[in-house]
C-alpha positions in Angstrom: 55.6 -54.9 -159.3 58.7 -54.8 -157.5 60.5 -53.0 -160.9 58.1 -50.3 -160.6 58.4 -49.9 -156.8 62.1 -49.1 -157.5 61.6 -46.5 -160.1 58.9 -44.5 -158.1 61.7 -44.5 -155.5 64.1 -43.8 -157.6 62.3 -40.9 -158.5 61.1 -39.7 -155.8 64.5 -39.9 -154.0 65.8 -37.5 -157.0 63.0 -35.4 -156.6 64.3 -34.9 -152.7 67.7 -34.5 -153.7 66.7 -31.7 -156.4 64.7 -30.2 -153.6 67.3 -29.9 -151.3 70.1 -29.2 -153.6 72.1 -32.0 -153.0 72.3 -33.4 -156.5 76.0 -32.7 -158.3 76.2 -29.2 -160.2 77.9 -29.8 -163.3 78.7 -26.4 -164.1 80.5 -25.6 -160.7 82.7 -28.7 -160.7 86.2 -28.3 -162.1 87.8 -30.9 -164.7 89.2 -34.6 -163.8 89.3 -34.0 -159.9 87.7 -37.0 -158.5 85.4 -36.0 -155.4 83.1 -38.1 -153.1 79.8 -39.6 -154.9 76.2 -38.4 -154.2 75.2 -41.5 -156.0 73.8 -44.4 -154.0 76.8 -47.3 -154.5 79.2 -45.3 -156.1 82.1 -44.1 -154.3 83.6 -41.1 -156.6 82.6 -39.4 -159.3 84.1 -37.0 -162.0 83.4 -34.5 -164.2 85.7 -35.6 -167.1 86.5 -32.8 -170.0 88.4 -33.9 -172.8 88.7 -32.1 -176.4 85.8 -29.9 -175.6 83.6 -32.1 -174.5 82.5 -32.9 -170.4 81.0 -35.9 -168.9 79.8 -36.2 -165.0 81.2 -40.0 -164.4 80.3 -41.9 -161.1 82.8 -45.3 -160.5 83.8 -47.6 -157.7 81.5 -49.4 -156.1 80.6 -49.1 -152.7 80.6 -51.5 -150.0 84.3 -52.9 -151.9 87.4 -52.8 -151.7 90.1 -51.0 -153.8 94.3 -51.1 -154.0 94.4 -53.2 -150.9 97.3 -55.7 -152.2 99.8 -55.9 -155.1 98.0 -59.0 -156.2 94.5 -57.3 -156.4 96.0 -55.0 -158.2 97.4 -56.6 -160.9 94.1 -58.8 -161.4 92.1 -55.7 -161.4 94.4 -54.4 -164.1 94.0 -57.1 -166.3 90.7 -57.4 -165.6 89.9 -54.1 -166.7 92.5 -53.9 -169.1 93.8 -50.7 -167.6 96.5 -50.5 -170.1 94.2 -49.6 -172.9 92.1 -46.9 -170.8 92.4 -43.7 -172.7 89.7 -41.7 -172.6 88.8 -39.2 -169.3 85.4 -39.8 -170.2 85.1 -43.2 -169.1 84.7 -44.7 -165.9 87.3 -47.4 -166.6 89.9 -44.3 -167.0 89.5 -43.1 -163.3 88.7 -46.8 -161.4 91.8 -47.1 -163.1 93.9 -44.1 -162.5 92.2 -43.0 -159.0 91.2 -46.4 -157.4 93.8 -48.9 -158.6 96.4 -46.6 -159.0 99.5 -48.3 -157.3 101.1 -48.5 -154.0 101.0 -44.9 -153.5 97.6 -44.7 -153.6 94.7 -44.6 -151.5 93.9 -48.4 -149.9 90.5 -49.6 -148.4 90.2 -53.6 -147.3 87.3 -55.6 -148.5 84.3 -56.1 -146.0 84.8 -59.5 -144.2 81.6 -60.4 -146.0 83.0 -59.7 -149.5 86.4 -60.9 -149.0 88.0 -62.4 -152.5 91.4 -64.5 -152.7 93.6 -62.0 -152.1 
């Protein structure tokens, strides 16, 4: 019962979003520039084009933390193997590249609620 709750939600919730045209347009979006989600508990999302083909790509989740301390970092990274993350059309690619970057890049703390070892 409670599955099929979440579906007719789910649906219904797309339905809205269709309606009011807040749903992602492919076809306007340029190539492998990361932009702010319109999908519940995602944080970004990418259209990612590579050898002719394109792929819109939603990562990060919401509600954690990403980059926030050299340590993290490095765990994510092995984690996630970032070393081996090739392809623009995966979501491992841009957690990796965007979210985990390095130093440089953009930092948000875990929620006291969610707070790991590091």
């Amino acid at each position: 019962m409670d599955y099929l709750l979440k579906k007719l939600l789910k649906i219904v919730h797309i339905q809205s979003a269709v309606k009011n045209n807040e749903m992602a347009d492919k076809k306007k979006m340029a190539c492998n520039k990361p932009t702010a989600s319109d999908r519940a508990g995602k944080k970004k999302m990418v259209k990612g084009c590579e050898s002719g083909k394109e792929k819109l790509i939603h990562f990060g989740a919401k509600g954690y933390g990403h980059n926030y301390s050299a340590a993290a970092r490095k765990s994510f990274k092995a984690r996630h193997k970032c070393g081996t993350a090739k392809s623009k059309l995966t979501a491992r690619y841009w957690a990796c590249k965007n979210l985990w970057a390095g130093k440089g890049g953009s930092t948000k703390s875990s929620p006291k609620t969610r707070q790991g070892k590091y």
